[in-house]
C-alpha positions as CSV (number, residue, x, y, z in Angstrom):
1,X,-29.4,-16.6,-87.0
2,X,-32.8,-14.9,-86.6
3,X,-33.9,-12.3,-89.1
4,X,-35.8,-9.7,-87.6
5,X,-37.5,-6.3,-88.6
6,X,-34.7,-3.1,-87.1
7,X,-37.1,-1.6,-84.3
8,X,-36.9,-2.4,-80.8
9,X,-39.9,-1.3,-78.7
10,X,-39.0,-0.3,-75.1
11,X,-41.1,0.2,-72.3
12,X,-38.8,1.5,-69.3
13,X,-36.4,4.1,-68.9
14,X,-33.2,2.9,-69.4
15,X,-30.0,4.9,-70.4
16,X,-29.6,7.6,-73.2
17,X,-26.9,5.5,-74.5
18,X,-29.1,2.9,-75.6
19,X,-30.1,4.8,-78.8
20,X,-26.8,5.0,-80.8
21,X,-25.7,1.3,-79.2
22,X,-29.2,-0.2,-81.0
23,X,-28.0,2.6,-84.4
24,X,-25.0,0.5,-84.5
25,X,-25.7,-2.5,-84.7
26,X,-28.7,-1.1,-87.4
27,X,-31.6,-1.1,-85.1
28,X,-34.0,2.0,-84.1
29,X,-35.8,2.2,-81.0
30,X,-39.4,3.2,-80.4
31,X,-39.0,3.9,-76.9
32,X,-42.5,4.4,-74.4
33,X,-41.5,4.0,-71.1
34,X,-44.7,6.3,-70.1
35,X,-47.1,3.8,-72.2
36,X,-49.3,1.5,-69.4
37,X,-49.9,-2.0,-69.8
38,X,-53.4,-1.5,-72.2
39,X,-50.9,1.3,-74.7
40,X,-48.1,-1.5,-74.9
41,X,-50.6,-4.4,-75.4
42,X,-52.5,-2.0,-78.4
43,X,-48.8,-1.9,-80.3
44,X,-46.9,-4.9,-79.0
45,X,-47.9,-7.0,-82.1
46,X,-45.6,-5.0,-84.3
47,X,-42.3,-5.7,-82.8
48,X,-40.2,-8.8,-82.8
49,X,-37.7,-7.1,-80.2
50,X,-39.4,-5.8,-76.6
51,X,-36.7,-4.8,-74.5
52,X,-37.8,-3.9,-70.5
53,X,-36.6,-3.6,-66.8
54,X,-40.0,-4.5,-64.5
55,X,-42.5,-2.6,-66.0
56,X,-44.6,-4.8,-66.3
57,X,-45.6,-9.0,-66.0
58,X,-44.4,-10.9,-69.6
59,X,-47.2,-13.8,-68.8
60,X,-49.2,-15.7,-71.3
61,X,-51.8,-13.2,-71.6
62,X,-49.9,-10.5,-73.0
63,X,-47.5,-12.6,-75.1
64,X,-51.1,-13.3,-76.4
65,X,-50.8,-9.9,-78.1
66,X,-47.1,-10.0,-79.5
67,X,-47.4,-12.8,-82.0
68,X,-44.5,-11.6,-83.8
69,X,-42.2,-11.5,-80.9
70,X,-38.7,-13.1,-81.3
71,X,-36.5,-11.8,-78.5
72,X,-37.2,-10.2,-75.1
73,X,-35.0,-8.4,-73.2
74,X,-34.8,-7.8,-69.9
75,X,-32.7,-4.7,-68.2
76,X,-31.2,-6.3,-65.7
77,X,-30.3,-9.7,-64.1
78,X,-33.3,-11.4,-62.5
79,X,-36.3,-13.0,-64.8
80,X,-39.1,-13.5,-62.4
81,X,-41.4,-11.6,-64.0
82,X,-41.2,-13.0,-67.3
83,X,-43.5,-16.5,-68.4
84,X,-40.2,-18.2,-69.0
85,X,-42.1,-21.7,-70.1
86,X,-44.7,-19.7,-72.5
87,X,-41.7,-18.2,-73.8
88,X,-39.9,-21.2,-74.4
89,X,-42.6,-22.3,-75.9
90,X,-43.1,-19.8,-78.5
91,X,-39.5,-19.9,-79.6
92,X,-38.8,-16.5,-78.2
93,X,-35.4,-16.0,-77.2
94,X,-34.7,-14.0,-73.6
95,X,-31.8,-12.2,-73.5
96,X,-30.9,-10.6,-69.9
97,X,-27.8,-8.9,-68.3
98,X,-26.0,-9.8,-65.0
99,X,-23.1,-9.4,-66.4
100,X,-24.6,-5.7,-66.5
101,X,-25.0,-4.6,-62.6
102,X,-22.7,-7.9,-61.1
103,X,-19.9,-5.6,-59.8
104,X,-22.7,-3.0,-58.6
105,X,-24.5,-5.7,-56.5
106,X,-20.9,-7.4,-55.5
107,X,-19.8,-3.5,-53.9
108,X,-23.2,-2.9,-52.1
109,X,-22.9,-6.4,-50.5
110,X,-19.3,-5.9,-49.4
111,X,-20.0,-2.3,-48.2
112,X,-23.0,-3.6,-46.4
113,X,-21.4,-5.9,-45.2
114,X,-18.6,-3.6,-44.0
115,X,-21.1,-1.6,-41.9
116,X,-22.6,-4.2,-40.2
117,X,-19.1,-5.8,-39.0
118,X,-18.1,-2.0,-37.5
119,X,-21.8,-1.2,-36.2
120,X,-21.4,2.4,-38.8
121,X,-24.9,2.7,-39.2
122,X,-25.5,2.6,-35.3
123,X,-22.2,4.8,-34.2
124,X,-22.7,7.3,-37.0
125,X,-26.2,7.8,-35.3
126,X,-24.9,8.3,-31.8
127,X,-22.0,10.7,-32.8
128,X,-24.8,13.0,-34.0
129,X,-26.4,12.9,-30.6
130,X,-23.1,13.7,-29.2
131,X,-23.1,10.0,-27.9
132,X,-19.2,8.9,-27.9
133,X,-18.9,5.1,-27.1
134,X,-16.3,3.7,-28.4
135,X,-16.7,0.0,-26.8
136,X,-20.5,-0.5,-27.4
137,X,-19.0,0.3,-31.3
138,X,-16.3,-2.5,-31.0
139,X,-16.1,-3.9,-34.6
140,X,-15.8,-7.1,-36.1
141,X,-12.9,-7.9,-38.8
142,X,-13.4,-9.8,-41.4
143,X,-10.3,-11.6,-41.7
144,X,-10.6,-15.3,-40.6
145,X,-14.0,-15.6,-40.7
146,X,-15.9,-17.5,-43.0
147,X,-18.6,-16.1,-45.8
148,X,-21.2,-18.9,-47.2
149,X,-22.1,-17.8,-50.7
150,X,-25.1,-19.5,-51.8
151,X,-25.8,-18.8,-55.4
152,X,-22.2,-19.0,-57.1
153,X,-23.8,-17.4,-60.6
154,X,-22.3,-13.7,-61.8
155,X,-23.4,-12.1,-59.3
156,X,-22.0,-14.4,-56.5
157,X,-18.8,-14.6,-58.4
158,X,-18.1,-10.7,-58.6
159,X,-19.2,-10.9,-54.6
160,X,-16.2,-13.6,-53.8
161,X,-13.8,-11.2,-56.4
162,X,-14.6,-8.1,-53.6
163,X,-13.8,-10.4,-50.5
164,X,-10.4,-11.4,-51.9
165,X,-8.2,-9.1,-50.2
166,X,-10.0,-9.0,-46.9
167,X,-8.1,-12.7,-45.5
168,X,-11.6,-14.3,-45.2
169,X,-12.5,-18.1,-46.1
170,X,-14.9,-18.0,-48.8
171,X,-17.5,-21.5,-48.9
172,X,-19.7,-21.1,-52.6
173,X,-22.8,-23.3,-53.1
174,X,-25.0,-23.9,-56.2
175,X,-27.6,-25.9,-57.0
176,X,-26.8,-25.8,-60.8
177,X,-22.8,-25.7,-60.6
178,X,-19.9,-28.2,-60.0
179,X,-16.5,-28.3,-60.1
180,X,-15.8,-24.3,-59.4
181,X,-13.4,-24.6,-56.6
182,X,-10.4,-22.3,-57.3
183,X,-8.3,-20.3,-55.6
184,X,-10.4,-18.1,-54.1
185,X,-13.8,-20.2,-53.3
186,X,-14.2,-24.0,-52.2
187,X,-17.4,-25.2,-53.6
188,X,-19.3,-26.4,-50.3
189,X,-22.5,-28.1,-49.6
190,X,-25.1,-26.2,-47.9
191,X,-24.5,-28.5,-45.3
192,X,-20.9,-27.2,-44.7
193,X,-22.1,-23.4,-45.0
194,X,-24.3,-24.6,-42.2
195,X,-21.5,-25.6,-40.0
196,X,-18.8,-23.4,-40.5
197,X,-20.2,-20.2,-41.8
198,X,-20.1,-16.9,-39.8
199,X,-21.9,-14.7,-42.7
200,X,-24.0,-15.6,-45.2
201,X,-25.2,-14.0,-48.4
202,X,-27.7,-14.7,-51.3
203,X,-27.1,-14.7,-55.0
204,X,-29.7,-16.9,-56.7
205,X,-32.4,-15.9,-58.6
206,X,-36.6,-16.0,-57.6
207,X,-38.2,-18.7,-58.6
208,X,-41.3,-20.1,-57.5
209,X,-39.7,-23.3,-56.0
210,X,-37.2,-21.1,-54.3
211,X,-39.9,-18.4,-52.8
212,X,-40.0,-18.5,-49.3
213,X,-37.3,-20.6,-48.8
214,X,-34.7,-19.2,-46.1
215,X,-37.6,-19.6,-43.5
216,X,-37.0,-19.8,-40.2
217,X,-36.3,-23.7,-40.4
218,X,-33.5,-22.6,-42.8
219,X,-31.8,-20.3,-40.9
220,X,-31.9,-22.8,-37.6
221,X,-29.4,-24.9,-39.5
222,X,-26.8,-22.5,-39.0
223,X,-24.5,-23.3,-36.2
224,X,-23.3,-20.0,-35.3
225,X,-25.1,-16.7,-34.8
226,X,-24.8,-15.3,-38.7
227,X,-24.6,-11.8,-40.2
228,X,-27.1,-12.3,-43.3
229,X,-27.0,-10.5,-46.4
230,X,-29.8,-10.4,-49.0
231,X,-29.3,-8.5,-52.6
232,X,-30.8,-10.9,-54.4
233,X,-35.1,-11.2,-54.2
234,X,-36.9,-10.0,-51.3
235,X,-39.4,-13.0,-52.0
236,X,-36.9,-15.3,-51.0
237,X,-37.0,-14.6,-47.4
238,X,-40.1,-14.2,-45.0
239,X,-39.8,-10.9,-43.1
240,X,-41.1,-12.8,-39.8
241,X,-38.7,-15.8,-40.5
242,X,-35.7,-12.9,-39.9
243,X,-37.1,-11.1,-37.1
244,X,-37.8,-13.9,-35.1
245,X,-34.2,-14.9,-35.8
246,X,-33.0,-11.0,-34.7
247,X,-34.9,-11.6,-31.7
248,X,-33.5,-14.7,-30.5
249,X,-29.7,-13.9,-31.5
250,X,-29.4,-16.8,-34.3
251,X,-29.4,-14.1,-36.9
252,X,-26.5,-11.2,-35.2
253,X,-26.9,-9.0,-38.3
254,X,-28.9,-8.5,-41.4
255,X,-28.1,-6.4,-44.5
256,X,-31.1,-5.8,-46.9
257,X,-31.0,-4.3,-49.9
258,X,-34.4,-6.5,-51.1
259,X,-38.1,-6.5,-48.7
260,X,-40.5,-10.0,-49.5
261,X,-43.2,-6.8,-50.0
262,X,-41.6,-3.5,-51.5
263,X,-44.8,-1.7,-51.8
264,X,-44.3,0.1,-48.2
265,X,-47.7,2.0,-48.7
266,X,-49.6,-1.5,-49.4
267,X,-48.1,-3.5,-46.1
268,X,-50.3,-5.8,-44.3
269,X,-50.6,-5.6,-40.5
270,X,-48.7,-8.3,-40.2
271,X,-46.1,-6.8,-42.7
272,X,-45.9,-3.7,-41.6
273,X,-45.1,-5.0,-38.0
274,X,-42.6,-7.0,-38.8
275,X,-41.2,-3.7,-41.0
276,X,-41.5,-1.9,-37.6
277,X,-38.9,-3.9,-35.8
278,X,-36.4,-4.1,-39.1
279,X,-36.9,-0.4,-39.1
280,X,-35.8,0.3,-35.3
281,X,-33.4,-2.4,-35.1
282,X,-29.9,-1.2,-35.0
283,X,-28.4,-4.4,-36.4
284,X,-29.8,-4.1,-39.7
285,X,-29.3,-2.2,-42.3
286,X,-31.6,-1.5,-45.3
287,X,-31.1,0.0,-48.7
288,X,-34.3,0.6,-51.4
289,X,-33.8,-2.3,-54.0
290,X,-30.7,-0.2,-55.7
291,X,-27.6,-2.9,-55.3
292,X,-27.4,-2.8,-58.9
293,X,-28.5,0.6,-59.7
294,X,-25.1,2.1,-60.2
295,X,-24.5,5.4,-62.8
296,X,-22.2,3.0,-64.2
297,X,-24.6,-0.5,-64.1
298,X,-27.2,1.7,-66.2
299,X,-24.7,1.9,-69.0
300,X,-22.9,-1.0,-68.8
301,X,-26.7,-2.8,-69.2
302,X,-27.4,-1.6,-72.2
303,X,-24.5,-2.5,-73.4
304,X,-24.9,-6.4,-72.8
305,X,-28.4,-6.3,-74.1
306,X,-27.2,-4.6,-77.2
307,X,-24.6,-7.2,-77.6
308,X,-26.4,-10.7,-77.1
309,X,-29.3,-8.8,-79.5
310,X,-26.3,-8.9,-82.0
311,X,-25.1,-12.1,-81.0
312,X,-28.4,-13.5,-81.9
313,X,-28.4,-11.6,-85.4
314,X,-25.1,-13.2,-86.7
């Protein structure tokens, strides 16, 4: 049990429910999501509890200036922005919340998904140009195919849960899992999702052994042309690694709800070309980081953060 002071200091918007959760379980919140990075660092030394989304970088240097800090908490699943050593290292517990946004992220990869297979994005645009083909539209079902899961964590879990019903064979892989075969996934090698998989989606976290690692060499390993589907880092994926993969057909699809850059204003030459093509290329489809960013993920958030807070009280 840690004892800790009853103020949590938050730095990012988060949901108006998070006041009377934090009340419950006795806590008060001083909440600054306006304060920048030199406000934060003046107070941060008060608080034992920092809750956040990705405000800002939790690296050595500013853990420098919270030397009371117990418990961080971040708004959300992934914890690549947090100094997850230093912290372990200063006994401060991290707290996060897939469980939070999993079944937002698992219905924005099945509906992207969905889109792709029955070219929507590409026939809703002709239809408003009065353009009426129906073949050049032919979809793609679903049923008998097979859909590689590589990350079998929360959120890949809730994804499998969505596919159930659609008559698809479901392949899982994880690097930190065994023995999770059931009745709706076979655990697989990556080696068998190579072979035998016609789509393939992402579910792991960013890390910085992991950065850059469906490359081009990657995604040559798959036998057969793949639709891809990314809601899990952008970082994880070079840009130029996919569209040389559009271009040559081994990649038939891509659905993108993550960029490696995000900061469309700040895009390299390079980046910004490769952008281009993504942007004009009819089979892929592209949504602004907001897989998990559900009216209903917001709330439900908050309310996994509030509970492992309390969990770590009693």
């Amino acid at each position: 049990m840690i004892i800790l002071n009853r103020k949590v200091l938050i730095i990012d918007k988060m949901h108006d429910s998070i006041f009377n959760m934090l009340e419950q379980i006795g806590f008060s919140a001083d909440y600054r999501p306006d304060a920048s990075r030199q406000e934060i660092e003046a107070v941060v030394g008060d608080y034992e509890v920092l809750f956040l989304r990705s405000k800002l970088s939790v690296d050595e240097a500013f853990l420098r200036k919270a030397g009371r800090l117990k418990v961080v908490g971040r708004a959300g699943a992934g914890v690549d922005q947090l100094d997850v050593e230093t912290l372990e290292q200063r006994g401060i517990s991290l707290i996060n919340a897939p469980e939070g946004n999993r079944d937002a992220v698992a219905e924005h990869a099945v509906g992207m998904l969905l889109c792709l297979q029955n070219n929507l994005l590409k026939a809703d645009a002709q239809v408003r140009q009065s353009i009426w083909d129906r073949e050049g539209n032919r979809g793609t079902e679903l049923s008998e195919k097979t859909v590689g899961i590589i990350g079998y964590g929360h959120m890949g879990q809730a994804f499998a849960r969505r596919l159930q019903g659609f008559g698809c064979r479901l392949l899982a892989y994880d690097k930190f899992r065994q023995g999770f075969s059931d009745e709706l996934v076979q655990e697989s090698s990556q080696e068998d999702i190579f072979e035998q998989a016609d789509v393939v989606s992402f579910h792991f976290p960013l890390t910085e052994e992991n950065r850059g690692i469906i490359n081009g060499a990657y995604l040559s390993r798959f036998k057969k042309e793949i639709l891809l589907i990314n809601t899990a880092r952008g970082e994880i994926l070079p840009l130029k690694d996919l569209v040389e993969k559009l271009k040559s057909g081994k990649v038939r699809g891509a659905a993108l709800d993550v960029l490696e850059n995000e900061k469309l204003h700040q895009l390299s030459a390079e980046e910004k070309e490769n952008f281009d093509y993504l942007v004009q290329c009819d089979k892929v489809l592209l949504s602004p980081h907001v897989a998990g960013w559900t009216h209903e993920s917001y709330r439900k958030i908050n309310a996994v953060l509030v509970e492992k807070l309390k969990n770590l009280l009693y």
